[in-house]
C-alpha positions as a Markdown table, in Angstrom:
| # | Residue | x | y | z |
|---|---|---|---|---|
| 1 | Unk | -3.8 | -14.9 | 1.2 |
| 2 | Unk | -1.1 | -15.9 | -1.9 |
| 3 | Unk | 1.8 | -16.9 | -0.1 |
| 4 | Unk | 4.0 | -19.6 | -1.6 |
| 5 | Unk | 5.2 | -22.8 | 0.4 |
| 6 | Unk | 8.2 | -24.9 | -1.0 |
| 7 | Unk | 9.2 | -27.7 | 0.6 |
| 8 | Unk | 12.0 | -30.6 | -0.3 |
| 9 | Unk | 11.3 | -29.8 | -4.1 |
| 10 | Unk | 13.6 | -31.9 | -6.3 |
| 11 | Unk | 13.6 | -32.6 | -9.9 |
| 12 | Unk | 15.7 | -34.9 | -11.9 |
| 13 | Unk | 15.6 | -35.7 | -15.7 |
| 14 | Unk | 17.2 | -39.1 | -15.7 |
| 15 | Unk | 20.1 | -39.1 | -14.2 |
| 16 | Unk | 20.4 | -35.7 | -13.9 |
| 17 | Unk | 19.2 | -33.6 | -10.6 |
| 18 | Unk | 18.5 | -30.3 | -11.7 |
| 19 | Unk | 16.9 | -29.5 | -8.2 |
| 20 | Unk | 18.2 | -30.3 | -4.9 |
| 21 | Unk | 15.5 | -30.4 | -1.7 |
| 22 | Unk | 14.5 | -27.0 | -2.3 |
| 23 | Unk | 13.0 | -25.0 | 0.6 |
| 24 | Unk | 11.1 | -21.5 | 0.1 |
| 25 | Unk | 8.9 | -19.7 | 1.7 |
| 26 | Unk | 7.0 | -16.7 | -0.5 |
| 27 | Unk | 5.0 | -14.0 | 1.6 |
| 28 | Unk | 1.5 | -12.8 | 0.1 |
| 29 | Unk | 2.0 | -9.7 | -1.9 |
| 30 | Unk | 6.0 | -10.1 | -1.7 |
| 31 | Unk | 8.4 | -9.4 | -5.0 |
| 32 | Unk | 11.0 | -12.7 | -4.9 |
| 33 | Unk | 13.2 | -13.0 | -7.7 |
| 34 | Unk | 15.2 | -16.5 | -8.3 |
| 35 | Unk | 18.6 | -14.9 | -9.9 |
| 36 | Unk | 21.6 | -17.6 | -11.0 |
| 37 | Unk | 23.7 | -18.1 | -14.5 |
| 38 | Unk | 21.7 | -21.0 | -17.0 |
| 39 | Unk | 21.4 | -24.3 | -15.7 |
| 40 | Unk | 21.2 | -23.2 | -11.8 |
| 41 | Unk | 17.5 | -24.5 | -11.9 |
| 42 | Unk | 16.0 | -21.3 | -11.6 |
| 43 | Unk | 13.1 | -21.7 | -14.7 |
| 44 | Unk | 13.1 | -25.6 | -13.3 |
| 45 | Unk | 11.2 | -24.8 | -10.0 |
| 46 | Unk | 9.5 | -22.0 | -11.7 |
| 47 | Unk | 8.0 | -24.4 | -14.0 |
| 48 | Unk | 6.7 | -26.9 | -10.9 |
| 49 | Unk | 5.4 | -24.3 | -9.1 |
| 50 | Unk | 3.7 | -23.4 | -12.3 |
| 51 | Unk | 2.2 | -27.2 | -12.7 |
| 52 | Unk | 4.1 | -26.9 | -16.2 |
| 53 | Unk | 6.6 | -29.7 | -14.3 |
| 54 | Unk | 6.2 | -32.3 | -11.7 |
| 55 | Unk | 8.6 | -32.5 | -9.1 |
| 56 | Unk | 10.1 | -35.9 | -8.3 |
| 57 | Unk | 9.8 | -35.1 | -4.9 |
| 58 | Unk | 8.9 | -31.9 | -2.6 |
| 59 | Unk | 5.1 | -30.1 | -2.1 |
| 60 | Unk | 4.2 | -26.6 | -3.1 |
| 61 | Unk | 1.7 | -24.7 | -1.7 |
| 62 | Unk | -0.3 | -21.9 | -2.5 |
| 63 | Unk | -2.3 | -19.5 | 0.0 |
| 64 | Unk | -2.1 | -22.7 | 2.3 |
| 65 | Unk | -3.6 | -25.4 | 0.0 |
| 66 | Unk | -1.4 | -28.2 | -1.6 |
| 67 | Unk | -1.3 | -27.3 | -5.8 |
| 68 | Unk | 0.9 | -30.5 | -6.5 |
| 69 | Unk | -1.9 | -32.1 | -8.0 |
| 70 | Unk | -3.1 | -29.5 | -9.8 |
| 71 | Unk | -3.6 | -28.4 | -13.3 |
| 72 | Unk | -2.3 | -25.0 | -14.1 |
| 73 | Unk | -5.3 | -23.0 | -15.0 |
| 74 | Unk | -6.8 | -24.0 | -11.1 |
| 75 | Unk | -3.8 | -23.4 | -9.2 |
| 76 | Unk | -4.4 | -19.1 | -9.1 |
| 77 | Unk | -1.2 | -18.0 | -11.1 |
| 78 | Unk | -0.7 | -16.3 | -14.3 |
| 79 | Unk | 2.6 | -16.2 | -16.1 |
| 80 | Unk | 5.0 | -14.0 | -18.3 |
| 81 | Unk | 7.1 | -15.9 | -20.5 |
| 82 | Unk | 10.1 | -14.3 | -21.8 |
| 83 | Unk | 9.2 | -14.1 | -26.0 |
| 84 | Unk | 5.7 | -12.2 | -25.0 |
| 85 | Unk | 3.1 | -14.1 | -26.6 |
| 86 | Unk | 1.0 | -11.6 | -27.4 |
| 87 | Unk | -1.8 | -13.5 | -29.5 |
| 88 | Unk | -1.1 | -11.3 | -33.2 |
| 89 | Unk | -4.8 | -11.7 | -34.6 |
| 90 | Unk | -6.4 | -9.5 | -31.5 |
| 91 | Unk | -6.0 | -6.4 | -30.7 |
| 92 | Unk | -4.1 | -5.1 | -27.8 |
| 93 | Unk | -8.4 | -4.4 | -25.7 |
| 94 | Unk | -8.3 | -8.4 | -26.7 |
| 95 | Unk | -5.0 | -9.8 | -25.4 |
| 96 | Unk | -5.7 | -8.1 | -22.3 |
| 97 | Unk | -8.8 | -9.4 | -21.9 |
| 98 | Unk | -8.5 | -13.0 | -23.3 |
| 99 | Unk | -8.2 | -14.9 | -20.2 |
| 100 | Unk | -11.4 | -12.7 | -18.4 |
| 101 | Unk | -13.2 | -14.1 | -21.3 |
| 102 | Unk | -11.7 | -17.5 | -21.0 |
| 103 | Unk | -14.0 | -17.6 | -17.6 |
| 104 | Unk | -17.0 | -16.0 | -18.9 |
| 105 | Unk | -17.0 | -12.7 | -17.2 |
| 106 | Unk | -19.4 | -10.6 | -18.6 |
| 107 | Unk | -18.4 | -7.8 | -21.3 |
| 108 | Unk | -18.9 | -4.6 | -19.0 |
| 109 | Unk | -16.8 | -6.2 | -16.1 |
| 110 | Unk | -14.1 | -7.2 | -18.8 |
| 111 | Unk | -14.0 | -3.9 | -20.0 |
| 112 | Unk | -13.4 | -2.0 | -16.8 |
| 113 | Unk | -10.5 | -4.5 | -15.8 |
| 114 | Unk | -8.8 | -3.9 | -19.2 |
| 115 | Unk | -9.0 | -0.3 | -18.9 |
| 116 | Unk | -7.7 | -0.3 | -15.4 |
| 117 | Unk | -4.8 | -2.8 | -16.0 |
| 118 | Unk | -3.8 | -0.8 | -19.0 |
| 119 | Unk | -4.1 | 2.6 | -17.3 |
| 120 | Unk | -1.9 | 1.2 | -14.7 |
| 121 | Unk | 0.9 | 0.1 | -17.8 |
| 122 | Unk | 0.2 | 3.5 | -19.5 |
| 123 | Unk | -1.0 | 1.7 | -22.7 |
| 124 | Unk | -4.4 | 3.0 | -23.1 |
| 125 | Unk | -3.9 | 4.6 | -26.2 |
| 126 | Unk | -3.1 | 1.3 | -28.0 |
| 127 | Unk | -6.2 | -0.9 | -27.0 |
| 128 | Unk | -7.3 | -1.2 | -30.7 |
| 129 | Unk | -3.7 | -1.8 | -32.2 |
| 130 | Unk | -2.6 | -5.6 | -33.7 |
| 131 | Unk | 0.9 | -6.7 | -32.3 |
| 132 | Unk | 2.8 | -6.2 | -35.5 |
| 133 | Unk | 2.0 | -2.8 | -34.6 |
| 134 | Unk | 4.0 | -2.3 | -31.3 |
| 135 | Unk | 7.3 | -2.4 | -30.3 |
| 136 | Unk | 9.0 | -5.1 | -28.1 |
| 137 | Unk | 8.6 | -2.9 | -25.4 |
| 138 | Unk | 5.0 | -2.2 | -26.1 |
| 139 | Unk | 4.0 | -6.0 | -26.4 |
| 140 | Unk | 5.5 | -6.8 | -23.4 |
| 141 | Unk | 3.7 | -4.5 | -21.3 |
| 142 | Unk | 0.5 | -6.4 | -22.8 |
| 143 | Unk | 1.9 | -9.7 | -22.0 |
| 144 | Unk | 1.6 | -8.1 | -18.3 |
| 145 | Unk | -1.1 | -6.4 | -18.3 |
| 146 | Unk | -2.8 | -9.6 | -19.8 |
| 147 | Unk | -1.5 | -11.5 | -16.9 |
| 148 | Unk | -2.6 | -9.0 | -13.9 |
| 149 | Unk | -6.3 | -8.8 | -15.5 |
| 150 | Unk | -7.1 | -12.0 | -14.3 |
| 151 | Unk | -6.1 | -10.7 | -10.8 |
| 152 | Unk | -4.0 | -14.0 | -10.2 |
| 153 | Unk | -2.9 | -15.0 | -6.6 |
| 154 | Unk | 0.4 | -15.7 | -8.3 |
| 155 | Unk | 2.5 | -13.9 | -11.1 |
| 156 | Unk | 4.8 | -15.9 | -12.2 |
| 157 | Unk | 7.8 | -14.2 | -14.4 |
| 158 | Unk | 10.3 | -15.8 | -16.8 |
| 159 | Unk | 13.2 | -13.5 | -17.7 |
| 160 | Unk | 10.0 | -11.3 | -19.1 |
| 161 | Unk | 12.4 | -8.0 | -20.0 |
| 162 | Unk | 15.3 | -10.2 | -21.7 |
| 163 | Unk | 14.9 | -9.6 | -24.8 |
| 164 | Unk | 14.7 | -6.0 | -24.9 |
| 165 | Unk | 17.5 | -3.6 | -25.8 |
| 166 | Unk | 19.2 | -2.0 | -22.8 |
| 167 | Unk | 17.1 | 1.6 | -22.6 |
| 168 | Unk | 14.1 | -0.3 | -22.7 |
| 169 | Unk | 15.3 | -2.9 | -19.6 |
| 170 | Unk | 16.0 | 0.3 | -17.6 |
| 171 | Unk | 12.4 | 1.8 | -18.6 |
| 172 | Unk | 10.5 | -1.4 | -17.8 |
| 173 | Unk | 11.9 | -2.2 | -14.9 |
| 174 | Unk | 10.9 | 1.1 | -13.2 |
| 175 | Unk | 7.2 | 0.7 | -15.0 |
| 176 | Unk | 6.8 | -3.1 | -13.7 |
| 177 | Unk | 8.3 | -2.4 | -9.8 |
| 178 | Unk | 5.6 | 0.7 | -9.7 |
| 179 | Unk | 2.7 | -1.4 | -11.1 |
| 180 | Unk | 3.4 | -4.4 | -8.8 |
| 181 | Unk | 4.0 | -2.3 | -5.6 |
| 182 | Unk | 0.5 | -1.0 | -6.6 |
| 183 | Unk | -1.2 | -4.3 | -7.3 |
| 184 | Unk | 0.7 | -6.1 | -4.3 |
| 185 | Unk | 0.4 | -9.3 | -6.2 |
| 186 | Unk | 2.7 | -12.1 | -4.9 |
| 187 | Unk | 5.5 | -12.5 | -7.5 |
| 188 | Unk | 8.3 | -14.9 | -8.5 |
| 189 | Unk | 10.3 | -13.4 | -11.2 |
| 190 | Unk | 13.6 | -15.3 | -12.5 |
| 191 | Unk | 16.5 | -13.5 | -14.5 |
| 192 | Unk | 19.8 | -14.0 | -15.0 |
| 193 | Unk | 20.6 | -10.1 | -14.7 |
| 194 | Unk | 21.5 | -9.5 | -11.6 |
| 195 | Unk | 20.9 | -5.8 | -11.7 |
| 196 | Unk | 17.4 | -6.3 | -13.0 |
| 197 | Unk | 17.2 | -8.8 | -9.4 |
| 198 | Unk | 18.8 | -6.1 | -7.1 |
| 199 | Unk | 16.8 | -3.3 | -8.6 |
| 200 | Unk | 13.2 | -5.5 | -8.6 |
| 201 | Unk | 13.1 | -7.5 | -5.7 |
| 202 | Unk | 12.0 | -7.8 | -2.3 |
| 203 | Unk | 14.0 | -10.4 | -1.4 |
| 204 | Unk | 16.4 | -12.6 | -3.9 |
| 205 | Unk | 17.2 | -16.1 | -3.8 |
| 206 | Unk | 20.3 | -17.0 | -5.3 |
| 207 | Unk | 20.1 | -20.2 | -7.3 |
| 208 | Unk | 23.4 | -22.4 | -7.7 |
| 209 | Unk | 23.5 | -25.9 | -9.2 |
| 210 | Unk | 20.1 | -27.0 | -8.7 |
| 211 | Unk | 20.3 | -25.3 | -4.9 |
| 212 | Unk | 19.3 | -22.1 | -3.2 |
| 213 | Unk | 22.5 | -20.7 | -1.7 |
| 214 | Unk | 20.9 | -17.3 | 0.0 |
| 215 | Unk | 17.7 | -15.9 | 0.1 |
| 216 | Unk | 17.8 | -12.5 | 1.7 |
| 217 | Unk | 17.2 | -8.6 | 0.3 |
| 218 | Unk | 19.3 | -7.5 | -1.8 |
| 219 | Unk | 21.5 | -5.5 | 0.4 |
| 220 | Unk | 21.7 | -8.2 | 2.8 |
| 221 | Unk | 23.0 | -10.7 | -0.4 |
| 222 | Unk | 25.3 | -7.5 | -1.8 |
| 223 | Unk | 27.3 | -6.6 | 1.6 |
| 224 | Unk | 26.5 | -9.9 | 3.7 |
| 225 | Unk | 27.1 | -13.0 | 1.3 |
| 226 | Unk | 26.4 | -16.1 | 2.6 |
| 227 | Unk | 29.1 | -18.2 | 0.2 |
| 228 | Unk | 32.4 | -17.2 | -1.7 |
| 229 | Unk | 29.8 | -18.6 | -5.3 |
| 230 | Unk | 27.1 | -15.8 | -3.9 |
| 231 | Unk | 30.1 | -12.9 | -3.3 |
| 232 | Unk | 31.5 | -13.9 | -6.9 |
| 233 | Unk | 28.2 | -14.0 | -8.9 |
| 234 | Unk | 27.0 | -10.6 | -7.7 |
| 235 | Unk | 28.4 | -7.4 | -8.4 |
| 236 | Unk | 30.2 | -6.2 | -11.7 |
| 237 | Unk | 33.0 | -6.4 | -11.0 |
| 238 | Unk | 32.9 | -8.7 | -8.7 |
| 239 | Unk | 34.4 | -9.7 | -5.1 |
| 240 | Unk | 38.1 | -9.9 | -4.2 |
| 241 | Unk | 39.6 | -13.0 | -3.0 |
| 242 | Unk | 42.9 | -13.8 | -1.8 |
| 243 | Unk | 44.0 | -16.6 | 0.0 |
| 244 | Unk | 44.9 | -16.2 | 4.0 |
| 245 | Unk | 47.2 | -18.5 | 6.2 |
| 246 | Unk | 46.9 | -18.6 | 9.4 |
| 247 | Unk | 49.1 | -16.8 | 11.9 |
| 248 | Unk | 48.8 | -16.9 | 15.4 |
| 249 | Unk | 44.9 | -15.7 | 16.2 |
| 250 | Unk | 45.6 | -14.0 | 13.4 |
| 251 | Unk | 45.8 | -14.5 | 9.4 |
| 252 | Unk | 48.3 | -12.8 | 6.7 |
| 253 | Unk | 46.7 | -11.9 | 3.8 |
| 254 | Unk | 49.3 | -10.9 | 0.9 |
| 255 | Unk | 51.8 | -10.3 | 3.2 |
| 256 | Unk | 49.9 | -8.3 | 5.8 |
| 257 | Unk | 48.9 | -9.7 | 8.8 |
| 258 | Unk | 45.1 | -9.4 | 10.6 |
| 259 | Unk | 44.9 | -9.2 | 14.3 |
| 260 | Unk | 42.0 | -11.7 | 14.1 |
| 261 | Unk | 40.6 | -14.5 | 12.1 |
| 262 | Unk | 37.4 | -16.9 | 12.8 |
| 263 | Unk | 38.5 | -20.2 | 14.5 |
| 264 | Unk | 37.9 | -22.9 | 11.9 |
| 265 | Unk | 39.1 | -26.1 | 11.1 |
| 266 | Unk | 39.9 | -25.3 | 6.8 |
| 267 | Unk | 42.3 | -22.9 | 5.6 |
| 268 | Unk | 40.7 | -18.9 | 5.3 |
| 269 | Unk | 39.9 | -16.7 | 2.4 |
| 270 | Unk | 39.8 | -13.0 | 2.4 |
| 271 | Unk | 37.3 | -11.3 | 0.4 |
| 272 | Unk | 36.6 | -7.4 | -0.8 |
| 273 | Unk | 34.4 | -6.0 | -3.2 |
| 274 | Unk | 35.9 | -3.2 | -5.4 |
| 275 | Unk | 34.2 | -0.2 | -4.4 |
| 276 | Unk | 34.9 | -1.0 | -0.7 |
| 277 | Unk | 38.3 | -0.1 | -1.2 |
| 278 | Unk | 40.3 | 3.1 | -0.8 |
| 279 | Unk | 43.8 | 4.9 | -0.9 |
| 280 | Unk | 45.6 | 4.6 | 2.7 |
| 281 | Unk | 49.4 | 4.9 | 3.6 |
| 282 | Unk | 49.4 | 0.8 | 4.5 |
| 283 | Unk | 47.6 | -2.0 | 3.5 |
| 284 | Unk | 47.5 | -3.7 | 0.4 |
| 285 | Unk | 50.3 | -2.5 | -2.1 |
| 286 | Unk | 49.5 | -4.1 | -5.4 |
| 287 | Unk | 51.2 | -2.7 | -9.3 |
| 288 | Unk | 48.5 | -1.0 | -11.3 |
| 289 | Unk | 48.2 | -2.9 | -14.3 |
| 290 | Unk | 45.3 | -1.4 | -15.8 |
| 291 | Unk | 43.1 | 1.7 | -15.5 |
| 292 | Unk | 39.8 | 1.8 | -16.9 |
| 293 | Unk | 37.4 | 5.1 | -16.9 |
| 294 | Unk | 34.0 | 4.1 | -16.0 |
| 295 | Unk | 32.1 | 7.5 | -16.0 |
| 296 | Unk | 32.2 | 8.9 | -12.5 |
| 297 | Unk | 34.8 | 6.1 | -11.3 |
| 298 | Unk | 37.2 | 4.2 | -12.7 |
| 299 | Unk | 38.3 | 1.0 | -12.1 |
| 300 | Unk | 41.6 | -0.5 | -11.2 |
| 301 | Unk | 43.3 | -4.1 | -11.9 |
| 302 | Unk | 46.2 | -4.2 | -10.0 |
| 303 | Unk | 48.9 | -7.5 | -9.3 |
| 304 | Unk | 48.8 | -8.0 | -5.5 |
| 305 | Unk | 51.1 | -10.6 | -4.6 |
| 306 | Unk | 50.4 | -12.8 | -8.1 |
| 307 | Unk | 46.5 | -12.0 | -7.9 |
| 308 | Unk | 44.4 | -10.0 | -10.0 |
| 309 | Unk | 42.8 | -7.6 | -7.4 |
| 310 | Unk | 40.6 | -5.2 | -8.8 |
| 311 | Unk | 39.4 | -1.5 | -7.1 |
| 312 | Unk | 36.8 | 0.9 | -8.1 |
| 313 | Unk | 38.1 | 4.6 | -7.3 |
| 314 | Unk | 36.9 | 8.2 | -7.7 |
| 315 | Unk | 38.2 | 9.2 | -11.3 |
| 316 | Unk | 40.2 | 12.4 | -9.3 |
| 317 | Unk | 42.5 | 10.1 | -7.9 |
| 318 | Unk | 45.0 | 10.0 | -10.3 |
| 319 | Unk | 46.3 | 6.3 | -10.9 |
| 320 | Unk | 48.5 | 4.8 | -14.0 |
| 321 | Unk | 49.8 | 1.7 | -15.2 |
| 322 | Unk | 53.1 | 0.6 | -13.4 |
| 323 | Unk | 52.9 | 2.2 | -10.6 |
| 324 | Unk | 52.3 | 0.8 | -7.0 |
| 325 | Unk | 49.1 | 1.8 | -5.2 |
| 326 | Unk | 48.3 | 1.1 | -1.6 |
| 327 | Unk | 44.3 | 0.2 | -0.3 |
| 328 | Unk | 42.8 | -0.6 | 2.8 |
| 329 | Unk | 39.6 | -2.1 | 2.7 |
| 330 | Unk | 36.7 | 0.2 | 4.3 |
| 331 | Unk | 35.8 | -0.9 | 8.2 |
| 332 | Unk | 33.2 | -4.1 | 8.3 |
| 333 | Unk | 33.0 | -4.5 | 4.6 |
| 334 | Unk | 35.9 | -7.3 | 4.0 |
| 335 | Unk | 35.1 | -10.8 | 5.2 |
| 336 | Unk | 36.5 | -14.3 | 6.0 |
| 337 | Unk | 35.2 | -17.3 | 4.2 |
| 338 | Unk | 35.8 | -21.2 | 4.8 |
| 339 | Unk | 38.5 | -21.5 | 1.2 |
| 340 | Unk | 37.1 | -25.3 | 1.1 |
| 341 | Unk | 32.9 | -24.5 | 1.5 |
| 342 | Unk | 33.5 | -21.6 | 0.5 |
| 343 | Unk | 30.7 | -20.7 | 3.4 |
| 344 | Unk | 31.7 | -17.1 | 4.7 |
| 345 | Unk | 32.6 | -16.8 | 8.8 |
| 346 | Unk | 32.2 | -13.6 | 9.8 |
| 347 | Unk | 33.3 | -9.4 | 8.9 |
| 348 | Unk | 36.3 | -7.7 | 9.3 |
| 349 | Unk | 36.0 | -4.8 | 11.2 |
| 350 | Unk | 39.2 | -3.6 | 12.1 |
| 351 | Unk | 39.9 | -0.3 | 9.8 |
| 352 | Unk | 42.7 | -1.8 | 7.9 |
| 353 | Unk | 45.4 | -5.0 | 7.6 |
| 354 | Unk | 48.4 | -4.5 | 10.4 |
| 355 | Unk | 51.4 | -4.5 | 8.3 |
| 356 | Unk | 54.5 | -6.1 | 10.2 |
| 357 | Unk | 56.2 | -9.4 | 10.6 |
């Protein structure tokens, strides 16, 4: 077993906490990406459960034995850093298999691990190149194919595609999701890209100033966010929010009232993504101030009562600058959050707003 226990891990670096009591649990053989903008922490508690860092406080545990303690090289992880380090006086047969000769594995074992790791990356046919003779996509498929030879508990992964133009992102993605549904290693993989997380992961933990806000799947974190920070940070474009007062048992929302709102002691926000929005003869009336094609949609930034409130549409709906449109947000998709915490209080499922004093 592999699976990863985090408990109360903080860090600080003088007087600055860059990790607050941080609590996660990691099932063996399960894909967790920690997603959040720089500075969230995410590389921070990557780095302690790596043994490259000491927490000030907390435990971390691996396959049920406390690492805290330990070195890196005895703690049963290997790591992908995010500039490769691909070693450029080997060949590509001897990156893979530098750390199975690190432990003294004899030759013919270290051969047929090699060959099966890079059979597994499709890069078979360059086991006798240099690095300066592969691409940036090339080396990094050594980097990982380096790191699964050692068959490690753990793969640890530091923003590993980053630096590599768009196309080869989308490529490398799709190759490293196959490889490690094959291998079923347990992973932790931190990027800022949060398409790279919701196309990747099991399950993603949002990171946000030195905290874990959610960890859920990705669905779960897209339609269901736990916090207005979690509902702003993912999606492009992000969420909708427009501030609620209260009415009755009710709440108006630019100038359209809700039957129902959550009972709560702060003041309400409404929030909608874009794409859960569509065309409806009441609801939100807003002046289309921009229209921008995007391929098979387009997307639309309209003024709703002084607030930039943005819609993606089908591209056959024909929409243009100055005019008024009217949306209605799709049935259980718009929620209520708490406009103080920001902590979100439950869905809106009635179809659309009730128009009416």
């Amino acid at each position: 077993m592999a699976d990863i226990d985090i408990r109360q891990v903080a860090k600080r670096f003088g007087s600055h906490q860059a990790l607050h009591a941080v609590d996660l649990t990691v099932a063996d053989g399960e894909f967790v990406v920690l997603l959040g903008a720089s500075g969230s922490g995410k590389t921070t508690l990557l780095r302690i459960i790596a043994g490259l860092e000491t927490a000030s406080e907390g435990t971390v545990s691996i396959g049920g034995r406390r690492v805290d303690g330990l070195p890196p090289r005895r703690r049963g992880i290997a790591m992908v850093f995010q500039n490769y380090a691909v070693f450029p006086h080997m060949t590509v047969f001897d990156n893979i298999g530098f750390g199975l000769a690190m432990q003294k594995i004899p030759a013919a074992e270290i051969e047929r691990k090699v060959r099966r790791v890079a059979g597994m990356l499709h890069i078979e046919e360059l086991l006798k190149r240099y690095s300066g003779q592969l691409s940036g996509g090339q080396r990094q498929r050594v980097a990982v194919a380096r790191a699964l030879a050692v068959e490690p508990a753990v793969l640890l992964m530091d923003e590993p595609l980053s630096n590599l133009d768009a196309l080869l992102r989308l490529e490398m993605r799709a190759e490293l999701k196959g490889v490690l549904q094959e291998s079923r290693t347990t992973t932790i993989y931190v990027t800022h890209d949060q398409v790279e997380a919701m196309s990747l992961a099991d399950r993603i933990a949002v990171m946000h100033e030195g905290r874990i806000v959610q960890a859920a799947p990705a669905p779960e974190v897209y339609h269901h966010p736990a916090t207005r920070f979690v509902g702003s940070f993912i999606g492009n474009p992000p969420m909708n929010f427009l501030p609620a007062s209260r009415e009755g048992q009710g709440a108006r929302v630019a100038g359209h009232l809700f039957r129902h709102a959550p009972a709560s002691d702060g003041a309400l926000a409404f929030g909608i993504r874009p794409e859960d929005l569509g065309p409806a003869g009441e609801g939100f009336a807003g002046r289309v101030k921009v229209v921008e094609p995007l391929g098979p949609h387009q997307l639309v930034t309209m003024d709703l009562a002084g607030h930039l409130f943005r819609a993606v549409l089908d591209n056959d709906l024909a929409v243009r600058p100055g005019e008024t449109l009217v949306l209605a947000p799709r049935p259980g998709r718009a929620r209520w959050f708490d406009a103080d915490s920001g902590a979100s209080l439950a869905e809106i499922t009635q179809p659309e707003p009730v128009t009416g004093a």
